[in-house]
N, C-alpha and C positions, 0 to 999 in steps of 0.2 A: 785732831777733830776734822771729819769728811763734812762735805757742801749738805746733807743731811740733817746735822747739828750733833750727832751721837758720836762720843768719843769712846772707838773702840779698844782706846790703848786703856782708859781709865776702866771698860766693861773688860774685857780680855784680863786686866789684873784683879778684878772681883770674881770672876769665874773661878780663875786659878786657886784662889783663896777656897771656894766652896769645895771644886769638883778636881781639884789634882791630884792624880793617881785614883780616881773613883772607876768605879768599873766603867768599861767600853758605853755598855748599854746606857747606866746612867749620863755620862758626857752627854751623849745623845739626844735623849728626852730630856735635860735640861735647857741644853742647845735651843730645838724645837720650838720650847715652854717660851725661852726668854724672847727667843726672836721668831715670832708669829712670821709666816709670810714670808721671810726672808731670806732663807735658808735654804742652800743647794749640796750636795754630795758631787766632789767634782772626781771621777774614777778612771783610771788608764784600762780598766778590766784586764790586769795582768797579770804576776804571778798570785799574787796577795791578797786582788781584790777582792776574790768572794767572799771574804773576814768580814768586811768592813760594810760591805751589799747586804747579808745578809744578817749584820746586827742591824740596821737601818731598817731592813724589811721586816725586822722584828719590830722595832721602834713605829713606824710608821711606813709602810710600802709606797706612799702617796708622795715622800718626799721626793722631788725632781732631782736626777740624776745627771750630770753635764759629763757628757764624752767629745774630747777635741780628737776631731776627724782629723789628721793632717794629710791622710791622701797618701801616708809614705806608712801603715801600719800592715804588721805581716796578716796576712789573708787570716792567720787562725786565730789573729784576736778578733777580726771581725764577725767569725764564726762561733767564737767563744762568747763574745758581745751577745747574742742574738742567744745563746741555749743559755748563758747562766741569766739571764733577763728573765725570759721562758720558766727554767726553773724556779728563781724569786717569788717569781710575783710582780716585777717592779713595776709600778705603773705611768709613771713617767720618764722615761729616758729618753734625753735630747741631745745628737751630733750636732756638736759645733766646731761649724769648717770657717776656713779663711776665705774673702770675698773672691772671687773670681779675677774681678780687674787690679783687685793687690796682689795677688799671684802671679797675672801675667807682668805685671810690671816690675816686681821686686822679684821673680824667681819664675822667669820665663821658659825655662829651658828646665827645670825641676833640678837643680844642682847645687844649688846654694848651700846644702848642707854640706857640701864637702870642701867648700873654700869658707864659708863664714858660717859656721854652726849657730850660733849667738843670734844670728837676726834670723837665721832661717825658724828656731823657734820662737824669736819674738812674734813673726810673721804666722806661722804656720799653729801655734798652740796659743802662745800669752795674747794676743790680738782679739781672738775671738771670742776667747773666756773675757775678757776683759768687757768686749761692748756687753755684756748680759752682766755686770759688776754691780750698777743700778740695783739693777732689779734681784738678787742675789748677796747683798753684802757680807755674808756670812758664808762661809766652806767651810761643808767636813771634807778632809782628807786623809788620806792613809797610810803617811809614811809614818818611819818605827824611827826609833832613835838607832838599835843594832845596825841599821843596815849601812850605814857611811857615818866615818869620822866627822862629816859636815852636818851631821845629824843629830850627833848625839847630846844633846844641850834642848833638843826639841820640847817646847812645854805644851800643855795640853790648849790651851788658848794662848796666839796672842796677834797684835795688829797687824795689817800687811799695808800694803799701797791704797788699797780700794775696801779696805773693811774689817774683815777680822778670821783669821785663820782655826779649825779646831781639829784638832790631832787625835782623834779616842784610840786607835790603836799604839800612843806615842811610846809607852813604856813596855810592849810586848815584845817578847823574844820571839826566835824562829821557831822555837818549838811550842812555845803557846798556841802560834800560827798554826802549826800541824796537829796538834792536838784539838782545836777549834774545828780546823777544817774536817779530821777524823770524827769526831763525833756527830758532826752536821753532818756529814758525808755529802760535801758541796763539792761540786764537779769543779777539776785542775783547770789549765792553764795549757794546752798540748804542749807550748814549749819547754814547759819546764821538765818536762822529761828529758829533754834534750840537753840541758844543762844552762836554759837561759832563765838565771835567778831575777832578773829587774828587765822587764819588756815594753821597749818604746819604741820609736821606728825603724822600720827594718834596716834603712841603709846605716844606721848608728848604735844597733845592738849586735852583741858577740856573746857567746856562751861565757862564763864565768868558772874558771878551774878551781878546783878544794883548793881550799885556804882564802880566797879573796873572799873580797869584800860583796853582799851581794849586787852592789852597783857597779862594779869594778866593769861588766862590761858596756856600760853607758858610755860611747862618745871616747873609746879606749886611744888610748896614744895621743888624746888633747887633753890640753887643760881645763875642763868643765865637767865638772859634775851636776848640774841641775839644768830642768829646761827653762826655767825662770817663772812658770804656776806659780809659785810659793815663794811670795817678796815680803820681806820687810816694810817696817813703814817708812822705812827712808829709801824704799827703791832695791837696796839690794838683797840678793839671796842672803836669808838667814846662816851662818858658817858658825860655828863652834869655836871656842876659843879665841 
């Protein structure tokens, strides 16, 4: 139970009861429904995201969208940011960056992702999403269960550190994905022509070869696969098994 008074581990398991496995849309507007006000769509605008954008701008275009600026994303998601916003509709979308003077002090020299990746995005993503947690208790987000073995257990709600996590694309395959995105005919991703299936920031993304995993090129050759967005309510990344 949060400083609030709402225990979203006891809400998070009555949702799941209602809405698990319910369609995308529905997740959505029940989300919406139960938690007036509170409710944010937090998006990498990557390979995936116009699924997930554009069920919500079906749902409601007015819901607030959260993009963590980290100041290290390839030029074409920020260009991609701005036309598939454009195409939407969305009418609120909000970068959120790291403060300036916890930058210069904790990652002065912009390098920290290559000796300590863990704080650079505790610093550079989880910090910022965090101060707007308040005000926000509630995220949709848009990871799949397919796409990593640390995923696949993912339920469609449940609590994290600061409120309560909801997954509507939780149980979608990669061809749902493309079939969604074919019939919407929602503008790609430029990288992913290139072969970058999971796009995060630049100095920590690599294209991904058939067969892997599509996170496989996150953070390649270390041991981490999350950037830490999506906690548990004991703190740590949710893992599988």
């Amino acid at each position: 139970m949060l400083d609030d008074g709402t225990d979203y581990a006891a809400r998070a398991a009555w949702m799941n009861r209602l809405y698990a496995d319910a369609p995308a849309a529905e997740v959505i507007r029940a989300t919406l429904a139960a938690f007036p006000g509170q409710v944010a769509v937090v998006s990498s605008f990557g390979a995936d995201s116009a699924v997930l954008l554009d069920l919500v701008a079906e749902v409601d275009r007015d819901t607030p969208v959260l993009v963590v600026d980290t100041g290290m994303l390839f030029a074409e998601t920020l260009e991609y940011l701005r036309a598939l916003a454009a195409h939407l509709e969305l009418a609120d979308v909000r970068l959120l960056r790291a403060e300036a003077a916890a930058l210069a002090t904790a990652d002065p020299d912009g390098i920290l992702h290559e000796t300590a990746p863990d704080r650079c995005c505790t610093l550079r993503k989880r910090a910022p999403l965090d101060a707007l947690r308040p005000r926000f208790p509630v995220l949709i987000n848009g990871r799949k269960r397919h796409q990593a073995a640390t995923r696949a257990a993912l339920p469609e709600f449940a609590p994290d550190h600061a409120g309560m996590a909801v997954t509507p694309l939780a149980g979608w395959s990669a061809q749902d994905l493309l079939d969604y995105r074919q019939r919407r005919a929602l503008p790609g991703h430029p990288l992913v022509a290139r072969g970058f299936a999971s796009i995060g920031c630049a100095p920590c993304t690599t294209p991904v070869a058939a067969g892997e995993d599509p996170r496989a090129g996150r953070w390649r050759g270390r041991d981490k696969t999350e950037c830490g967005l999506h906690f548990g309510a004991d703190g740590a990344v949710r893992r599988a098994g």
